[in-house]
N, C-alpha and C positions, 0 to 999 in steps of 0.2 A: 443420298438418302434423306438429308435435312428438308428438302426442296418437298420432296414425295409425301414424306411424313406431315409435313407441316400444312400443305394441302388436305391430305388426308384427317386430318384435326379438325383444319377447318370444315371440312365435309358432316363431323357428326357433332357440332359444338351447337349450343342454342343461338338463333335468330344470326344476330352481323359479329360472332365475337371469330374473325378471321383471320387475325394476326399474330402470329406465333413468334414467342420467343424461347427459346434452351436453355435449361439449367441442365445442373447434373443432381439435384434431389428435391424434394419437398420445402427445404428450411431456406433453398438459394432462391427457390421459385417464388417464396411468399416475401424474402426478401427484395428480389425483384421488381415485383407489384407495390409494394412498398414504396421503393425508390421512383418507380413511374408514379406515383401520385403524387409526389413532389415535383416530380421534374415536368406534369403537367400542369402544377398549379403555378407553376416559377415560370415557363413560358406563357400562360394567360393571364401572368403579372397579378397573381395573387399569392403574395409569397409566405403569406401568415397562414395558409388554410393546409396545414400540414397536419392537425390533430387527429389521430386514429381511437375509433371504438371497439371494441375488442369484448370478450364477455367471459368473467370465472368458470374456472373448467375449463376453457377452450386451450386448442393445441395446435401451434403455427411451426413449430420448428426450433433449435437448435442455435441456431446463426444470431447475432445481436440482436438482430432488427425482430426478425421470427419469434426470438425469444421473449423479447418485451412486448409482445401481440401477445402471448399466449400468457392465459390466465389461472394456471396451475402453481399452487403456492410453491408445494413440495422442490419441482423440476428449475427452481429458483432458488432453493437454500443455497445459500456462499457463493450465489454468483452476481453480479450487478448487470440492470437491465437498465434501459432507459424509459421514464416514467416520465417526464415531463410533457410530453406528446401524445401520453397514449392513457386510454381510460376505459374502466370496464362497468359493464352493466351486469345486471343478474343472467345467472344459469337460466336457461329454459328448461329443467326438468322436471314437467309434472309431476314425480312421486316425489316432489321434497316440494311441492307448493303449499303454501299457508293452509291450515286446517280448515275446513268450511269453503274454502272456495276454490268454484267449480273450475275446469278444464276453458272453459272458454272464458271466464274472467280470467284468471291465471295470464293466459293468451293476451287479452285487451291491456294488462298492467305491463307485461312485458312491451308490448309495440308504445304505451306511453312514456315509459320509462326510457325506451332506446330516443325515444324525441325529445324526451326533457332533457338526455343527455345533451344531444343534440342543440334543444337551446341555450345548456347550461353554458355550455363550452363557449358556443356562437357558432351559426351555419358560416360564416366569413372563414372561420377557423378552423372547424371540420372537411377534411380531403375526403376520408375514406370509412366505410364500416366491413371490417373482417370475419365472417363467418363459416364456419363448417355444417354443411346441409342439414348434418349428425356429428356431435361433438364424440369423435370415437374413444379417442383415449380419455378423456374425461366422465367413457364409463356409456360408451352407447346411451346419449342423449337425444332423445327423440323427439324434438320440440312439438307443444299442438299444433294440429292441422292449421294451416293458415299463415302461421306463422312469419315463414319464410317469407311469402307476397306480401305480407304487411311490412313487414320491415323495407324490402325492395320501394315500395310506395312511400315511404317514411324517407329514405335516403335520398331517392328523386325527386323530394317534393322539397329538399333543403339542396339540392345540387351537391348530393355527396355519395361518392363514389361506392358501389357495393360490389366487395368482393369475395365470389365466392370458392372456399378453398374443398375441392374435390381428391384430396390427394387420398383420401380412404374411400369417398361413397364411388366414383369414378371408374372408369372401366370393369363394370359389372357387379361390384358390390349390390348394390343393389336392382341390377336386371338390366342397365341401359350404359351407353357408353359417358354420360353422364347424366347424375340424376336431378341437377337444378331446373330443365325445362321440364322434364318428361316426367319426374317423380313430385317436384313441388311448385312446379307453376312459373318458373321465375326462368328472368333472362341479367344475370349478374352483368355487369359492366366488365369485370375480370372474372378468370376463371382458370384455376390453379389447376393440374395435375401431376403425379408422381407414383411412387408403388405399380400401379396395375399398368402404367402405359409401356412396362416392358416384363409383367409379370415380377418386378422383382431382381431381374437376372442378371441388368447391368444397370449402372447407374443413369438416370433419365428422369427431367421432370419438364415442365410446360407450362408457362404463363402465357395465358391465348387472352389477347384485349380488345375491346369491341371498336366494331369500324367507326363508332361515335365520337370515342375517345380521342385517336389516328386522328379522324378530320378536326376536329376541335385544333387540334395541333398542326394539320396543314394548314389551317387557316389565319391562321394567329398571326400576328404581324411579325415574330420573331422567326423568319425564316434559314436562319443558320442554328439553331438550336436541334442538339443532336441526342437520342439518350444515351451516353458514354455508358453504358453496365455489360458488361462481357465478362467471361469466365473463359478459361484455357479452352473446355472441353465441352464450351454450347454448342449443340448442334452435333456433335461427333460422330461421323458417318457409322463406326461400330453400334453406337449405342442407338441411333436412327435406323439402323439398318433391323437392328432386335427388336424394337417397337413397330417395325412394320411388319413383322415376322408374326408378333405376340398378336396383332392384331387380323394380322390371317387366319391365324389358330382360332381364334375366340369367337369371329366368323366363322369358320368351315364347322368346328365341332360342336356351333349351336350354344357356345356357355352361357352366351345373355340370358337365351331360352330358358335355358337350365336354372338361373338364377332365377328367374321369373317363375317357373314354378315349383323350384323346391323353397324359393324363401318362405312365403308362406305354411308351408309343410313344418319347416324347419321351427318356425316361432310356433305354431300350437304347439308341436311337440314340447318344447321347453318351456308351453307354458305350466306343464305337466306338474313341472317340478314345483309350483306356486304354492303345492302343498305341503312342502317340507319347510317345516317352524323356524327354519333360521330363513329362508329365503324371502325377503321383502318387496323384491320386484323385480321382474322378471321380464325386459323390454329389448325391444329392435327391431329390423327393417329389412328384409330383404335376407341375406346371408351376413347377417353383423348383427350380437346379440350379447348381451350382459344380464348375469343375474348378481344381484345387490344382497350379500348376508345382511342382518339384523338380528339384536339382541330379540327384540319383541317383534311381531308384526302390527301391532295396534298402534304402538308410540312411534315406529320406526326409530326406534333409536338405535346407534351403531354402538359395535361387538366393543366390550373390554379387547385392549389388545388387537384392533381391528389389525393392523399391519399384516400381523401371520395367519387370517383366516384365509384369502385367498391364495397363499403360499402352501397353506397345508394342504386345501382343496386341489391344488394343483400338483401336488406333491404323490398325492394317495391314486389321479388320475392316469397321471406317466407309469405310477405301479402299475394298472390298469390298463395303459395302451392310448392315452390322450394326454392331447397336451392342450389345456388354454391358458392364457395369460391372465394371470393372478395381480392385480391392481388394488390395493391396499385389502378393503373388506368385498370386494368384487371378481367374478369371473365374465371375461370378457373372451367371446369367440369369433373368427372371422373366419371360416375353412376355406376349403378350396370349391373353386366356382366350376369345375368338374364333380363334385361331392355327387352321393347317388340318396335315394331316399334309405333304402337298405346301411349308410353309414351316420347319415344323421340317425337312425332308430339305435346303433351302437352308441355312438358322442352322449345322445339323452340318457342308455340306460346305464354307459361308465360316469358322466356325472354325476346322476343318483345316487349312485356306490358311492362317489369320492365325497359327496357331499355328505351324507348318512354315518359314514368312517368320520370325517372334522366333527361333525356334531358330538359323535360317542366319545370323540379325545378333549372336546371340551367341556364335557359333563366331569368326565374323570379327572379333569386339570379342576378343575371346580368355576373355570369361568364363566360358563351358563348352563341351564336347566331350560330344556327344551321337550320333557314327556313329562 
């Protein structure tokens, strides 16, 4: 089943990224890519170009390595990461850009910033740059159009590795088996997956690496240089055998499809809710979508107590028959890629409720006044 599947990967991966390697989750698999950027900068005898760029809000995983990539303060209290390697740049989220300036300068400070990184560090020193297409858990961050390719052209043009982690937008999040070529233009150097490449059901992740990289490394003069990374359960014919299953499924019953035309459906809907006085942005892509409370909508300033707004939101909607996941002052949604228009038109109007019920309990708490 490893043999089938991993073919199979490579069949709908962008451009030459044809070489599959197995984890068993998201946090092994970015560690993985990880460890390959060293272990290719150690065989073409540049052993200092180990420094990783990473960006606030971003979310790589759980694991050491994973964990010191991702750039979420919170998901680090009282643990220790390793910081000396790794560096971050600004969030891409348009609704928190400087006042006055537009969506596409926003864009152009971002792609200079990731350079000046870049030369801060030294390109000598710089391996690799880490990104999520859509930073999910840091709240469905949808970077400006462009984006993505610019950074890609930014990386290439200092000989540093861009890696892109799909383990949320991938397998149909967003309409395609993944969406770094098809959705943003780009053909990453690595390219992570996990979650959708077995629905969830058993443990499975994928770091697929482009044929560039491979030869770079067959060619090198260090020809007994091996990548020693293995796990018990890479490749595990159960878990390969359910990712070939998941992906018949998602074939035969059209969900790409589905993704592709009810995402759009699904974001005007929610953008509905853009009128209720606590809600300050209301963003996403495809089937993956968050709305942002705010005290004000002018200042965007965040809630007194922001912690339990999304807790309560979430709290009054399971009353109601929904469940999303509640992220500090945020609601962050991702359904299912079977979902029909008829249940997004439900998700929108129990939001509504759940949202409308938090507003009247924080009038009556006295934390804001929103009529």
């Amino acid at each position: 089943p490893a043999a089938r599947l991993a073919k199979r990967l490579a069949s709908v991966t962008p451009y030459d990224l044809e070489n599959v390697f197995f984890a068993t989750g998201g946090s092994t698999a970015v560690d993985s890519a990880l460890r390959f950027v060293m272990f290719y900068n150690n065989v073409l005898g540049r052993p200092e170009k180990k420094h990783i760029i990473s960006r606030q809000n971003a979310y790589h995983g759980s694991t050491y390595l994973s964990a010191a990539v991702s750039g979420k303060p919170r998901d680090k209290n009282w643990l220790d990461t390793r910081l000396d390697t790794v560096h971050f740049i600004s969030s891409p989220n348009p609704y928190r850009r400087p006042d006055g300036m537009s969506v596409d300068a926003f864009r152009d400070s971002l792609i200079k910033e990731l350079e000046d990184k870049i030369l801060e560090v030294g390109p000598d020193r710089v391996g690799a740059f880490i990104a999520e297409p859509i930073l999910a858990s840091g709240g469905v961050i949808v970077p400006p159009e462009g984006y993505q390719a610019a950074c890609l052209e930014v990386c290439h043009r200092y000989d540093v590795i861009y890696i892109s982690d799909e383990v949320v937008t991938g397998f149909g999040r967003l309409g395609h088996w993944y969406a770094s070529e098809t959705v943003f233009d780009i053909s990453p150097d690595i390219l992570i997956s996990a979650k959708g490449l077995t629905s969830g059901y058993v443990p499975l992740a994928a770091t697929v690496i482009s044929n560039r990289l491979i030869d770079d490394i067959s060619n090198s003069v260090e020809k007994s240089a091996v990548f020693s990374n293995g796990f018990t359960y890479s490749g595990h014919p159960v878990a390969c055998a359910a990712a070939l299953a998941n992906m018949d499924l998602i074939e035969s019953e059209g969900l790409l499809e589905n993704a592709r035309e009810l995402g759009p459906y699904m974001q005007a809907k929610l953008q509905t809710l853009a009128e209720l006085p606590i809600v300050g942005d209301v963003r996403g892509m495809g089937l993956m979508a968050c709305l942002e409370c705010v005290a004000s909508q002018e200042s965007k300033q965040p809630l007194t107590l922001d912690y339990e707004v999304g807790h309560r939101i979430d709290k009054h909607c399971q009353e109601l028959g929904l469940l999303v996941r509640p992220l500090i002052n945020m609601c962050v949604m991702s359904p299912p890629l079977c979902i029909t228009a008829e249940q997004i038109d439900d998700m929108v109007r129990i939001l509504r409720e759940g949202i409308s019920r938090t507003m009247d309990d924080l009038e009556k708490e006295g934390i804001a006044t929103f009529h």
